[in-house]
PLY file of the C-alpha trace (Angstrom):
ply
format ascii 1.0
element vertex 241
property float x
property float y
property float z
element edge 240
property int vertex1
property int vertex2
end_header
-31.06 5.27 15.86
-28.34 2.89 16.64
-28.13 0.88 19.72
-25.24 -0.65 21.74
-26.12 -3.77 23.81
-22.64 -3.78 25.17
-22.07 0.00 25.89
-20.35 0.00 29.00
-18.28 -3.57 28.30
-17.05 -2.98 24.76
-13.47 -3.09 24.70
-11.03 -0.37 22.79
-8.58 -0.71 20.44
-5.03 -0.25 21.17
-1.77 0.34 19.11
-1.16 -3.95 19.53
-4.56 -3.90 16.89
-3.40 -1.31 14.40
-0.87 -2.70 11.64
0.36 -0.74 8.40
1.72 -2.48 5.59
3.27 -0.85 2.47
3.19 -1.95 -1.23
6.26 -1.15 -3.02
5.82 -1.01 -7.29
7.57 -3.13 -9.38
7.14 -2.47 -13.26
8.19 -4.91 -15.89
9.65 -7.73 -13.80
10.38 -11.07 -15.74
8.25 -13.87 -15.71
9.15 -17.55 -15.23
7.85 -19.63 -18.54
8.80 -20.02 -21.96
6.19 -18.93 -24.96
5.69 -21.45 -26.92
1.72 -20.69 -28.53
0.37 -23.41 -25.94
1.95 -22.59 -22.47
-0.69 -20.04 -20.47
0.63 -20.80 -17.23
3.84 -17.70 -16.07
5.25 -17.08 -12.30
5.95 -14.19 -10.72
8.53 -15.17 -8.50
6.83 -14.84 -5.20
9.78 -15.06 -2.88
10.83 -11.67 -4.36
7.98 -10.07 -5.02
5.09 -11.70 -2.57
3.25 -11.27 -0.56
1.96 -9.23 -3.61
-0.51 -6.29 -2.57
-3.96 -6.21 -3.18
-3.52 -2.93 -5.14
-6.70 -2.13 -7.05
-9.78 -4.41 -5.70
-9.59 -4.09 -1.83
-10.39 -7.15 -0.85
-11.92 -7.74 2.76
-8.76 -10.41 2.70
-5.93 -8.32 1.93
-4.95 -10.75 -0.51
-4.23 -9.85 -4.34
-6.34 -11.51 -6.84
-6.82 -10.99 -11.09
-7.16 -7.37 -10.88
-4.29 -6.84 -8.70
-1.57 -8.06 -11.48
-0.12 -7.10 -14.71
0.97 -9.42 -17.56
2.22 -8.25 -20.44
2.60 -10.19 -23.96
5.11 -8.09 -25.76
4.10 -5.00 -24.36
0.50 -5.37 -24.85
-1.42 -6.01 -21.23
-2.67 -9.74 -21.56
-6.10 -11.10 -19.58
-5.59 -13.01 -16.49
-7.87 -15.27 -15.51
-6.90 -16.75 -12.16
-3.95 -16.01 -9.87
-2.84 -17.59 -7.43
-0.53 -15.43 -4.49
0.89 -18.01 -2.95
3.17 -19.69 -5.81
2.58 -16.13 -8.14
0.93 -17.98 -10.98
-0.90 -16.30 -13.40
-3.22 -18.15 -15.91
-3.94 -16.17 -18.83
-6.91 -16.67 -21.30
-4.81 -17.50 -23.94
-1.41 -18.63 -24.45
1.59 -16.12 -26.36
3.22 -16.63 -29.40
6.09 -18.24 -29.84
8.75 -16.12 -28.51
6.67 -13.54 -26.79
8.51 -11.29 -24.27
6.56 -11.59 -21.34
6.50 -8.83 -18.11
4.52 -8.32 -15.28
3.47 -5.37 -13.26
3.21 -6.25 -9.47
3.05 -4.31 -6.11
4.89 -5.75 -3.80
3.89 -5.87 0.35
6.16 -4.53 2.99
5.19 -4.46 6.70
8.46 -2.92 8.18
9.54 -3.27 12.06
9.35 -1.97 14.44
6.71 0.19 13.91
6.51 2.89 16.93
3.16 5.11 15.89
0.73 5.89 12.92
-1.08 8.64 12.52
-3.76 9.56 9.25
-5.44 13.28 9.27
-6.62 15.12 6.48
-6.83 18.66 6.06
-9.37 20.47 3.58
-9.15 24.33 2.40
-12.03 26.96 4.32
-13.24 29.85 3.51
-15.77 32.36 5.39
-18.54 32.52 3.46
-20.30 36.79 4.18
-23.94 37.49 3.32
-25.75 40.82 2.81
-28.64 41.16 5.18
-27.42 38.23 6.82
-25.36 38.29 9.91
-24.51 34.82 10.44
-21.30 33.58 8.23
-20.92 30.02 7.06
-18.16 28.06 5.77
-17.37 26.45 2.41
-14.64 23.96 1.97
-12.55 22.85 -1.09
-9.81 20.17 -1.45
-8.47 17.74 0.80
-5.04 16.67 1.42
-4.44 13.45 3.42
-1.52 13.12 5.85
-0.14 9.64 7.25
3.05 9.90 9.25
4.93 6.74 10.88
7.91 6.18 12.76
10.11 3.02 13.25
12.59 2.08 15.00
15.26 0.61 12.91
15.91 -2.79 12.89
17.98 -3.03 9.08
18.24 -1.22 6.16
14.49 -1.72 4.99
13.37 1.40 6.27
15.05 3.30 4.06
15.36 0.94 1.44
11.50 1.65 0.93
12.55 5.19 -0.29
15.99 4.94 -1.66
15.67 3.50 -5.49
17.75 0.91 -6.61
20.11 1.26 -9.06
21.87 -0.15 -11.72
24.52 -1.92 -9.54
23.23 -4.50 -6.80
23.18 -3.31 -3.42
23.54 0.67 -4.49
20.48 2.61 -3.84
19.81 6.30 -4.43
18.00 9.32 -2.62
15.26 9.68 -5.20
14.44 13.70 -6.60
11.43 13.43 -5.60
9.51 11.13 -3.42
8.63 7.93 -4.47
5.15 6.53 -5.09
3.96 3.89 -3.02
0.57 2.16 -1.73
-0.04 1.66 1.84
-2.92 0.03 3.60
-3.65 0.41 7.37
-5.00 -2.78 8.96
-7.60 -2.88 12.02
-7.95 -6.32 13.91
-9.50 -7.59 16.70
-8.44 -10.69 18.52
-5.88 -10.97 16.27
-8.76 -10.83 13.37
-8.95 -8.41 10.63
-12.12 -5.92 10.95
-11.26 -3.30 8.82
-8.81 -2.02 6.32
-8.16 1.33 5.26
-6.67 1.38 1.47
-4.30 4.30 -0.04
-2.85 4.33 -3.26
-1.49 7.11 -5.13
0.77 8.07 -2.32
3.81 10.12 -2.17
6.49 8.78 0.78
8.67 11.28 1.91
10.99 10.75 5.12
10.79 13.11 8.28
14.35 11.30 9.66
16.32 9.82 7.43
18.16 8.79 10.80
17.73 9.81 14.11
20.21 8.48 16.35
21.98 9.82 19.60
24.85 8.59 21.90
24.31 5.57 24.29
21.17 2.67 24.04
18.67 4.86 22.70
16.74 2.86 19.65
17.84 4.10 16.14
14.59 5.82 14.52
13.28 7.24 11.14
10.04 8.19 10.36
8.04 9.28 6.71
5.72 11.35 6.42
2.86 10.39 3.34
0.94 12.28 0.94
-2.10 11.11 -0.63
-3.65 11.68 -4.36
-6.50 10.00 -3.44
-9.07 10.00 -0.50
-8.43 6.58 1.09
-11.53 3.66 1.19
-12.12 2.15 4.65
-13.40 -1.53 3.87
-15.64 -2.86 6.86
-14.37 -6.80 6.74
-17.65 -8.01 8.14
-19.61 -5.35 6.19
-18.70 -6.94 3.06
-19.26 -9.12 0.49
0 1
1 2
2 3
3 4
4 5
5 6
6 7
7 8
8 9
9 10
10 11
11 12
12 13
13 14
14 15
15 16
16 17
17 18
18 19
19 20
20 21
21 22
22 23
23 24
24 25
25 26
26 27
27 28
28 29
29 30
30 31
31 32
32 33
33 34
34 35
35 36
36 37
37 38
38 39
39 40
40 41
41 42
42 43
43 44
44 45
45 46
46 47
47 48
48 49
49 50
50 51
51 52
52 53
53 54
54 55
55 56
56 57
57 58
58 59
59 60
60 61
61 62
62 63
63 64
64 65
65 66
66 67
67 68
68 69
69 70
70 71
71 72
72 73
73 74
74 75
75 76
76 77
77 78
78 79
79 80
80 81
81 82
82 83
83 84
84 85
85 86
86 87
87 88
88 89
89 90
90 91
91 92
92 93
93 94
94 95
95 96
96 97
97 98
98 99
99 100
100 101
101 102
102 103
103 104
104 105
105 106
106 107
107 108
108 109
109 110
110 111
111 112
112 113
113 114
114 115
115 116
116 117
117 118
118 119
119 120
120 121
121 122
122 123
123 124
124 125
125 126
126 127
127 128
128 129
129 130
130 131
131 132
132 133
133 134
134 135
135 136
136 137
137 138
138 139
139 140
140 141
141 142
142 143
143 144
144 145
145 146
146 147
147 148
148 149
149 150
150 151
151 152
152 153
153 154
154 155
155 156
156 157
157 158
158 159
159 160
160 161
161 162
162 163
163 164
164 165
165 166
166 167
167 168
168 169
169 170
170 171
171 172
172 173
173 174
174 175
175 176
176 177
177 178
178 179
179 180
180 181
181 182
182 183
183 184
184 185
185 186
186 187
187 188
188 189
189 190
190 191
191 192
192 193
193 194
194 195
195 196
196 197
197 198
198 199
199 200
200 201
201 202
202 203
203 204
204 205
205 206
206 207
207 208
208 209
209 210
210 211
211 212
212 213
213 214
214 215
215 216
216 217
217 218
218 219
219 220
220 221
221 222
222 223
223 224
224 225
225 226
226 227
227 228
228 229
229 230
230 231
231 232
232 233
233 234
234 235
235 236
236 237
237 238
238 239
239 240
């Protein structure tokens, strides 16, 4: 049975200890470094693509390691043995031909302002299970779908600019056909310390307002509502390793 020394005194959380940051995908973004059969060293430029998200090994950190990167070496996915976030270099095991056309795979984070609510629910198919000779019904349940809806208030253009694509001429972006896939990660502090962080991937952004705005002082707001292909993984910081 658990027991809670500080019962009555235990502080709550409020909206100041809830953050959500996004992770927007990049595919086959150039690398800085020229092949030459000895060089192993490339750069993801980090002022354009950092922070980088932590997209696949949920650190306790929130910061994007090996796993979290992709290098390619002509097309073929190439090992990386250390990378660094902070100057987006990535060591490989062994250095490209001469030549080689080197790309990278990167998610890219995004903590947008000002962030007004978040809210994550799930919902899961029931159905009444009935029994002969038995007059007490039970419940079964099949699939889950996970919600996450947000609003902001907007600040600049990188609301929407999380949902509108880019396209082929800078600073034109279109209303995708469908919505986007991003990654999103909500983050749970206390005194200003991370305690736990709740990881989605696979997830389909869609906005509720694409602008909400009426006559006078009132904030300018937009919201999205998220779908998830994947049940989210709550990391508990101090939990571990």
């Amino acid at each position: 049975m658990a027991t809670y020394t500080d019962l009555c005194t235990k502080t709550t959380l409020t909206g100041g200890d809830i953050g959500i940051v996004f992770g927007v995908i990049h595919n086959g973004v150039s690398v800085t470094g020229t092949p030459d059969g000895e060089l192993t060293s490339f750069v993801i430029d980090p002022d354009t693509y950092g922070p980088f998200y932590p997209r696949e090994t949920y650190p306790k950190t929130f910061t994007a390691g090996t796993g979290d990167i992709t290098v390619y070496d002509d097309g073929v996915e190439a090992t990386v043995s250390i990378f660094t976030p902070s100057t987006g270099t990535a060591v490989l095991s062994s250095a490209p031909a001469l030549s080689s056309v080197m790309t990278a795979d990167v998610v890219e984070q995004r903590e947008l302002y000002i962030a007004q609510n978040v809210t994550l629910n799930t919902d899961q198919d029931e159905n009444e299970l009935y029994q002969l000779r038995n007059h007490v019904k039970r419940k079964t349940y099949g699939s889950m779908k996970f919600n996450l809806k947000a609003d902001f208030k907007i600040a600049d253009l990188e609301t929407l600019k999380l949902i509108f694509e880019e396209s082929t001429t800078a600073g034109i972006y279109d209303f995708p056909l469908e919505p986007p896939t991003i990654y999103c990660a909500i983050l749970i502090e206390k005194d200003e310390a991370i305690t736990g962080i709740i990881y989605c991937e696979d997830v389909k952004a869609d906005f509720g307002d694409i602008i909400n705005a009426t006559a006078g002082s009132d904030e300018v707001e937009n919201g999205f509502e998220l779908t998830f292909g994947t049940a989210p993984i709550l990391v508990d910081v101090a939990g571990s390793a």
